[in-house]
C-alpha positions as CSV (number, residue, x, y, z in Angstrom):
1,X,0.0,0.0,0.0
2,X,1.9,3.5,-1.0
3,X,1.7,5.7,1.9
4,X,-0.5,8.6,1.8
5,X,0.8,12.4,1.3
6,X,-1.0,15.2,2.9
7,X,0.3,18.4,2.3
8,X,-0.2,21.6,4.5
9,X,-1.6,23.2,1.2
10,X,-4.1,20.5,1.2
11,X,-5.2,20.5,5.0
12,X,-5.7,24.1,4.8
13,X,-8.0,23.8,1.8
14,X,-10.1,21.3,3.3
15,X,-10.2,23.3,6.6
16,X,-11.5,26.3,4.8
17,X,-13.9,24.3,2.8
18,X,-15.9,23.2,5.7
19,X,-15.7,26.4,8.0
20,X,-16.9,28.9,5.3
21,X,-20.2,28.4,4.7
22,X,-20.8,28.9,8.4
23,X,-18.1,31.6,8.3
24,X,-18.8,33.7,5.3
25,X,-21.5,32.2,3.3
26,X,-24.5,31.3,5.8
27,X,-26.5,34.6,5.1
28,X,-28.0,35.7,8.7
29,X,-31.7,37.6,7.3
30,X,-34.2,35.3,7.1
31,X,-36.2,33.6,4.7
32,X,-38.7,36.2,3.5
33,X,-42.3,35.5,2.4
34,X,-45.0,38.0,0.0
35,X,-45.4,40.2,2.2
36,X,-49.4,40.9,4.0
37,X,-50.2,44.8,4.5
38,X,-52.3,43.3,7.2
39,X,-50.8,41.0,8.6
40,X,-50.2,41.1,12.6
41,X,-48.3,38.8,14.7
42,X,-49.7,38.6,18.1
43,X,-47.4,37.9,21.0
44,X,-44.7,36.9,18.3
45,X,-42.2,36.1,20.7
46,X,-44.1,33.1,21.8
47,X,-43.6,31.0,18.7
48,X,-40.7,28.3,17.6
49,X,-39.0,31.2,16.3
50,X,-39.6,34.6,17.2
51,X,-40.3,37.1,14.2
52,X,-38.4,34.6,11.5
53,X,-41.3,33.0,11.6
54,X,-43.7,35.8,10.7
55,X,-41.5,37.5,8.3
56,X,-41.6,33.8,6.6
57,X,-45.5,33.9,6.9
58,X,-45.3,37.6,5.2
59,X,-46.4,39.4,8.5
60,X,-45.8,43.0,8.4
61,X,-46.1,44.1,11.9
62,X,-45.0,42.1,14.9
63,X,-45.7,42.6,18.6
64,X,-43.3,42.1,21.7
65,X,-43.4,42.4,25.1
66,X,-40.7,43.9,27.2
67,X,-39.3,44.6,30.8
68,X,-36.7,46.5,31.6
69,X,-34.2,44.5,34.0
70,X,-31.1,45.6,34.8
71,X,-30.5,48.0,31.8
72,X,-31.9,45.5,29.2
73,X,-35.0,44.9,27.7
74,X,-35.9,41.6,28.2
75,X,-38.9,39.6,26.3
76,X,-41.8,37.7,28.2
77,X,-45.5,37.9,28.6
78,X,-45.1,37.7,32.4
79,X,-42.1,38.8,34.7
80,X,-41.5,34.7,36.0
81,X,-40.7,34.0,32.5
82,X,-38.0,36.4,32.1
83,X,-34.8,35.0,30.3
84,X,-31.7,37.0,30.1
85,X,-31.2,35.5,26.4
86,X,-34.4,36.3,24.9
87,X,-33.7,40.3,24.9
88,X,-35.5,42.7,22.5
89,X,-32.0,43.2,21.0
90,X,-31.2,39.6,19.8
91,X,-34.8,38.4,19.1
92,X,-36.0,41.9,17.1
93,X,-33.7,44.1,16.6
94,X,-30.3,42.8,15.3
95,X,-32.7,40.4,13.1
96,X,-34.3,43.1,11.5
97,X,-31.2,45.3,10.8
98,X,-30.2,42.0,9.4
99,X,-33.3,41.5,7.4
100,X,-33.4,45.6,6.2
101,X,-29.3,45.6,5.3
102,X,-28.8,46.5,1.7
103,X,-32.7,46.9,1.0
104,X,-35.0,50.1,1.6
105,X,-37.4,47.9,3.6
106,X,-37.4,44.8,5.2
107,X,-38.8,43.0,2.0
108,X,-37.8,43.5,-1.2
109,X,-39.5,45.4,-3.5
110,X,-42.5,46.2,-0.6
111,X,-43.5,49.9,-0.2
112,X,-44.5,49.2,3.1
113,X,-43.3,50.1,6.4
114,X,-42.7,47.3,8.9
115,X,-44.3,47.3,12.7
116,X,-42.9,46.4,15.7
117,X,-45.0,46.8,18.3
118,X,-43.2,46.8,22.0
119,X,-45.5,46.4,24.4
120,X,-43.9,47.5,27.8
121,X,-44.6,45.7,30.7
122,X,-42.6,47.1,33.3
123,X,-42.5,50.6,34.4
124,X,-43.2,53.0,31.5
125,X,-40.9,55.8,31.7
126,X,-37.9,54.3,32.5
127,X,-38.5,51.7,30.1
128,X,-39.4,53.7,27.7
129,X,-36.3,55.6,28.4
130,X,-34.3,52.5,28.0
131,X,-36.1,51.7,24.7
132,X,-34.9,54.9,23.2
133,X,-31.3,54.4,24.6
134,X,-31.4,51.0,22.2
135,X,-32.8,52.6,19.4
136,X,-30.4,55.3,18.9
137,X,-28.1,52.4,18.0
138,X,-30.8,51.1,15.2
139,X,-31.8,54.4,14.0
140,X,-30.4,53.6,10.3
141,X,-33.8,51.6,10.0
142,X,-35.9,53.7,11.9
143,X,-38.8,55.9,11.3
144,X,-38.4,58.8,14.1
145,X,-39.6,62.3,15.2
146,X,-37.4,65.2,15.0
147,X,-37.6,68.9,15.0
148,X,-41.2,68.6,14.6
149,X,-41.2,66.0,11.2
150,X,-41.4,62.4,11.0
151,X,-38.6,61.0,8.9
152,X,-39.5,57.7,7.3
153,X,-37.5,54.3,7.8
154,X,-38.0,51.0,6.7
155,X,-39.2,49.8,10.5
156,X,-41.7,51.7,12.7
157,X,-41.4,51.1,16.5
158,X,-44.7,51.8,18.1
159,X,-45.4,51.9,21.9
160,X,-47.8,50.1,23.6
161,X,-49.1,48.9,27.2
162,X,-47.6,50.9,29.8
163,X,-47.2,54.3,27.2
164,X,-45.5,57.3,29.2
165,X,-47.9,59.6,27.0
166,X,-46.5,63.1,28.4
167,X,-42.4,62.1,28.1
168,X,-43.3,60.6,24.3
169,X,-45.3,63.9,23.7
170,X,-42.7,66.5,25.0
171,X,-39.8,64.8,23.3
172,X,-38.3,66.9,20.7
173,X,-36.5,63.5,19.0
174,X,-37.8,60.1,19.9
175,X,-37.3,56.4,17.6
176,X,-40.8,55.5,18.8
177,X,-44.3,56.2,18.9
178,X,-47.3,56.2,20.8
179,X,-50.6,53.8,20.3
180,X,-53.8,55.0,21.3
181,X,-57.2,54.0,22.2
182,X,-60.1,54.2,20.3
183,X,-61.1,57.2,22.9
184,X,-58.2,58.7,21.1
185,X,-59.7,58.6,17.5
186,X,-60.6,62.2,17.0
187,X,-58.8,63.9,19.6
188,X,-55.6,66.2,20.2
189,X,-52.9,63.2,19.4
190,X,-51.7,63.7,15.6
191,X,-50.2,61.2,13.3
192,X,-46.8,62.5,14.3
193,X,-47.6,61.4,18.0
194,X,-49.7,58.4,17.3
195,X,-50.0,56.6,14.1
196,X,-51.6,53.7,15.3
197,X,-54.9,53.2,17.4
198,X,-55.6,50.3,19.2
199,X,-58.9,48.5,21.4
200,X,-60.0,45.4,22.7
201,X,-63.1,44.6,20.1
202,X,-65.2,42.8,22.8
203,X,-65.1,46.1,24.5
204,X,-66.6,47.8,21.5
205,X,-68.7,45.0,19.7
206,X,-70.9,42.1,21.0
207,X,-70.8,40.6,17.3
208,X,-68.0,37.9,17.9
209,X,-68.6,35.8,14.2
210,X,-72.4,34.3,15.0
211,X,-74.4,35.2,12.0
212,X,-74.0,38.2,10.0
213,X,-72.7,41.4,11.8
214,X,-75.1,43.8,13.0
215,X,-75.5,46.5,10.9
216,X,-75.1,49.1,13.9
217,X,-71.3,47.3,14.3
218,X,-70.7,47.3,11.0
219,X,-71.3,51.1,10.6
220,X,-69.5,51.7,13.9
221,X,-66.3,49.6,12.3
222,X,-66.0,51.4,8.6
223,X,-66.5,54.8,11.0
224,X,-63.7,53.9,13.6
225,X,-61.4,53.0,10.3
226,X,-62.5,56.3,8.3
227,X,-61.7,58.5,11.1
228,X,-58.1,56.9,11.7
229,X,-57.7,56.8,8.0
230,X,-58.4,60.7,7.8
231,X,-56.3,61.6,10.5
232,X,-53.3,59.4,9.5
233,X,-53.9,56.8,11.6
234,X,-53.8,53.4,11.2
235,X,-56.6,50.8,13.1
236,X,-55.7,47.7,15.1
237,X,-58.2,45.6,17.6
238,X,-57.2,42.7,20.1
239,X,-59.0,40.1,21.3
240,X,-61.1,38.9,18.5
241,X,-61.8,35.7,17.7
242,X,-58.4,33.5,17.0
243,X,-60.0,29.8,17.1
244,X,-60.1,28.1,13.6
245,X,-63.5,28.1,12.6
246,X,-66.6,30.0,10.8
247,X,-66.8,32.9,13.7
248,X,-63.2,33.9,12.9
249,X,-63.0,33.8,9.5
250,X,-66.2,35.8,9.4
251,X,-64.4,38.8,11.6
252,X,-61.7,38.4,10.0
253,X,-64.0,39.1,6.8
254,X,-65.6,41.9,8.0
255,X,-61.9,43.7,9.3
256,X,-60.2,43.0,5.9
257,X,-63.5,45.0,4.3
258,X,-63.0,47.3,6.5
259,X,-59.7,48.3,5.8
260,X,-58.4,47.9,9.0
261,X,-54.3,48.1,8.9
262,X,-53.7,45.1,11.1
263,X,-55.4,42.0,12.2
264,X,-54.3,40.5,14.6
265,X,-53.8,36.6,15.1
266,X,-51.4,34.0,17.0
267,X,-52.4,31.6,14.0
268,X,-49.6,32.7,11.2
269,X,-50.3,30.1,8.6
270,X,-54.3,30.8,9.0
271,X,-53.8,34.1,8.7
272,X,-51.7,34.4,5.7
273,X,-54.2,31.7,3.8
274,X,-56.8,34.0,4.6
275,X,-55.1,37.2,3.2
276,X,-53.8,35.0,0.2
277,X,-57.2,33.8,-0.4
C-alpha cells in the first residue's frame, strides 16, 4: 500500500472548505415570504422562532413584550418567565437590521413600512427611556420624530401597554411612537404622536362571528377605520376571535372589508391563507 501524502496546502483547503459556509456564506436575514399589508403577529415572541417566523409567513407588523431589567430589555409575557437570552435586541432588533441591510425595507420590493409593536410591561418611563437608549443604535432603519417632522424608515417602532404619553409627547426627538385607544380617534394626538390606534373589540362590539354582523357594528367599524384613516392613523383591535372556525373567518372578513391596517392573530399560517385567499 503507497503511503498517503498530505500536504499543509491541502489540509488548509479542506479546513476552509468546511468552515466557510458557516463563516462567510451562511446569510443571517431570514427567509422572506410575499409580504401581508395586514398581517399582525400577536405575541410573536411566543412562537418556535420569534419574528423569523412571521417574516416567513409575510407578516408585516410584529408585537413584543418587554421589561426592563437591569438596563436591558428583556422579552416575556409575564415577569417569571424572564430570560436573560431572549432580549428585544437579539430576538428583534439585530434580526431586523439584518433582514433591512442592503434593501429600503425589510422585503424586497414592498412599499410598506414594517411594525414592531413593543409592548412595555414594566414601568413605562424608565423603560421607555431605556427603549430609546437601544434605538439610537438602530436608528439607520428607523422611522423617528425630529424637530417637529417624522422621517421615514423601513421599520416603525410603536409603543404600547404601559405608554409614558407626556415624556413621548414632549420629546423633541424620539425612535418611537405612541398607540392610542379608540377614545383617542378624533382627539388632540396627531399622526406625528400616534400613528396607530388600538382596542380590545369585545369592549366595543358584541358581534363575535355568529351570524352576520349587525348593521349598527358594521357602521360603527367602517366609521372607527374612516376617522383613523383621515387623521393618518392606522386601526388595530385585540382580542377577536383567533379559534379556527366559521366565527373567525367571518371577523376576519368583516376587518379586511373594512380596511383595518392590522389584524391580529397567533395563527400565522391561518392568517396568511386568509389574506392570500
Amino acid at each position: 500500500m503507497r503511503p498517503i501524502r498530505v500536504t499543509v496546502t491541502a489540509v488548509l483547503a479542506a479546513v476552509l472548505a468546511l468552515v466557510a459556509p458557516a463563516a462567510a456564506g451562511a446569510d443571517p436575514r431570514p427567509d422572506l415570504g410575499e409580504p401581508l399589508a395586514q398581517a399582525h403577529a400577536h405575541n410573536d415572541y411566543e412562537h418556535d422562532r420569534p419574528l423569523l417566523d412571521a417574516l416567513e409567513h409575510g407578516f408585516t407588523s410584529v408585537e413584543a413584550d418587554v421589561w426592563a431589567t437591569g438596563g436591558e430589555l428583556q422579552v416575556a409575557h409575564d415577569s417569571w418567565e424572564l430570560d436573560p437570552d431572549r432580549t428585544l435586541r437579539s430576538l428583534y432588533l439585530d434580526p431586523l437590521r439584518d433582514a433591512v441591510r442592503g434593501k429600503s425595507g425589510v422585503y424586497p420590493g414592498w412599499k410598506g413600512q414594517f411594525q414592531l409593536l413593543v409592548d412595555i410591561k414594566s414601568e413605562g418611563p424608565r423603560t421607555w427611556r431605556l427603549l430609546e437608549r437601544q434605538l439610537a443604535e438602530y436608528e439607520g432603519m428607523l422611522t423617528r420624530y425630529r424637530d417637529g417632522k417624522v422621517e421615514p424608515g423601513a421599520i416603525q417602532v410603536v409603543v404600547s401597554g404601559n405608554r409614558p404619553l407626556d415624556d413621548m409627547a414632549a420629546a423633541t426627538e424620539r425612535r418611537s411612537f405612541y398607540d392610542g385607544r379608540s377614545g383617542d380617534l378624533g382627539g388632540d394626538l396627531p399622526a406625528e404622536l400616534m400613528p396607530l390606534v388600538s382596542d380590545n373589540w369585545t369592549n366595543l362590539f358584541d358581534w363575535s362571528g355568529e351570524g352576520p354582523m349587525p348593521a349598527d357594528e358594521r357602521a360603527r367599524l367602517h366609521d372607527m377605520v374612516a376617522r383613523a384613516h383621515d387623521a393618518g392613523q392606522r386601526l388595530r383591535f385585540w382580542a377577536t376571535p383567533d379559534a379556527a372556525g366559521e366565527g373567525r373567518t367571518a371577523v376576519w372578513t368583516e376587518l379586511r372589508d373594512a380596511g383595518v391596517d392590522h389584524i391580529n392573530t397567533d395563527d400565522l399560517a391561518g392568517l396568511r391563507d386568509f389574506l392570500r385567499s
